[in-house]
C-alpha positions, 0 to 999 in steps of 0.5 A: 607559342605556349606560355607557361607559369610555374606553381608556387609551392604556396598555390601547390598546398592550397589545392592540396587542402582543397581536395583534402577538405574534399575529401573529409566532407565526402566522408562525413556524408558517407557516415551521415548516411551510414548512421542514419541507415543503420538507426533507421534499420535497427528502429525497424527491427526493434519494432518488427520484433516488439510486435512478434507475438512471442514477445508480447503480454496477450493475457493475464495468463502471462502474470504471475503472482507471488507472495500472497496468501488472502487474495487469489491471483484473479483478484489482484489481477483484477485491478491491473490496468493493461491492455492486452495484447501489449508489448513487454518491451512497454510495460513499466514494472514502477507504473504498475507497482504503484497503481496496485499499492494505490489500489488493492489491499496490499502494502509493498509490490515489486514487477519484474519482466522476463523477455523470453518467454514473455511474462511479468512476476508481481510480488505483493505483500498483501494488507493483514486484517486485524479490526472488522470496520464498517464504513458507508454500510459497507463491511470491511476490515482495517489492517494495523496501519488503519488503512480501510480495505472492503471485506468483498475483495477478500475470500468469503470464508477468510477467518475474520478478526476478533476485534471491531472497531466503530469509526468516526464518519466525519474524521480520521483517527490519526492514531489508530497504529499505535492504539492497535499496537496497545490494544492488541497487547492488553492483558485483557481482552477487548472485543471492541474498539469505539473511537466515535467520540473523541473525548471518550474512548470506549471498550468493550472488554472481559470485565465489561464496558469501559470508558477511558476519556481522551485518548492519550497514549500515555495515559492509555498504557497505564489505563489498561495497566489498572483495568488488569488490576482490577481482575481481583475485584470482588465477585461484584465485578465479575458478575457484571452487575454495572454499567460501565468502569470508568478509568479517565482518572486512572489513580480514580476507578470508578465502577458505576452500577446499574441504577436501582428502584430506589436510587437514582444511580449508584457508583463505586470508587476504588 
């Protein structure tokens, strides 16, 4: 005799969520396993393709420059730190931009990458010389902004400035952009530039040599003012027949002459 007990609606959904709970747990392993399969594949072929040789930098033959007009493709090639072969997909535009601004005479780089075919475009704005400088014997130009660049990584028949400057070796000239931008505009001509000392500037210019004290933008503008005044000084002047204009008291030339048998010095104030 077989005793049988009726199901409560109650147990009824209670094995109900048991195979519901089961089932949901099934699936979510099955897309666990479907996700884990598929990136484990997708990271395989991106590997696969990142090491094909059509995608990948093999030399600098690769690179292209742009924007220059001083330095040669070899020469700025020379101071890109890549290793070859190397995947384009690792390469890191911002990484190279900045080791060459931090590196080579140039101001401003921008990389760009192009995936197929493989290549990276280097766009530079090269440093312009404008002063020669030479610093630890070593011959070298500076550009406007007094950023120092060795004259070796330039062409050797690059036309070289007309202007030199003599550096200190125990300091920087912290003002050397805006001495440049007034010297570059003066009426008269300077052919060199001494800021050795910091309580004299001197000038080497078409009327001779000139010493203008501490220098003081301001004050400088209106140096080089009364310097272009001084042109129309009599034939004295012109003949050169001085040591040096002294313009550290503008309102106050002094025009120092050579020292003669006789006298111990002599100057003239205008």
């Amino acid at each position: 005799m077989t005793l049988e007990f009726p199901i409560s609606s109650g147990e009824a959904d209670y094995v109900a969520r048991r195979k519901q709970l089961r089932k949901q747990r099934r699936l979510r392993i099955f897309q666990r396993v479907w996700q884990l399969v598929f990136i484990t594949g997708l990271t395989g072929g991106m590997l696969w393709v990142a090491i094909l040789p059509e995608w990948q930098l093999r030399s600098s033959n690769q690179i292209e420059i742009e924007g220059n007009k001083l330095l040669s493709e070899e020469i700025i090639k020379k101071f890109l730190l890549i290793q070859y072969p190397q995947s384009i997909f690792q390469i890191q535009p911002q990484v190279i931009a900045a080791q060459l601004e931090a590196s080579a005479p140039v101001s401003k780089v921008s990389v760009s990458r192009t995936i197929f075919p493989s290549k990276l475009t280097i766009q530079v704005q090269e440093r312009l010389p404008v002063a020669n400088s030479t610093r630890n014997n070593q011959q070298g130009f500076l550009d406007a902004e007094g950023v120092w660049m060795p004259a070796k990584v330039y062409p050797s028949n690059i036309t070289k400035p007309n202007l030199t400057v003599l550096e200190p070796t125990n300091r920087t000239f912290e003002q050397w952009s805006t001495l440049y931008r007034q010297v570059s505009q003066s009426q008269v001509k300077i052919s060199h530039v001494d800021i050795r000392d910091e309580s004299n500037l001197i000038l080497n210019t078409e009327l001779g040599l000139v010493y203008f004290g501490t220098y003081k933008p301001s004050l400088f503008s209106t140096q080089l003012e009364t310097l272009d005044r001084l042109r129309i000084l009599p034939e004295q002047l012109k003949s050169k027949n001085f040591n040096y204009i002294d313009l550290s008291q503008p309102a106050n030339p002094i025009l120092e002459m050579h020292i003669q048998p006789k006298d111990k010095f002599s100057e003239t104030r205008y």
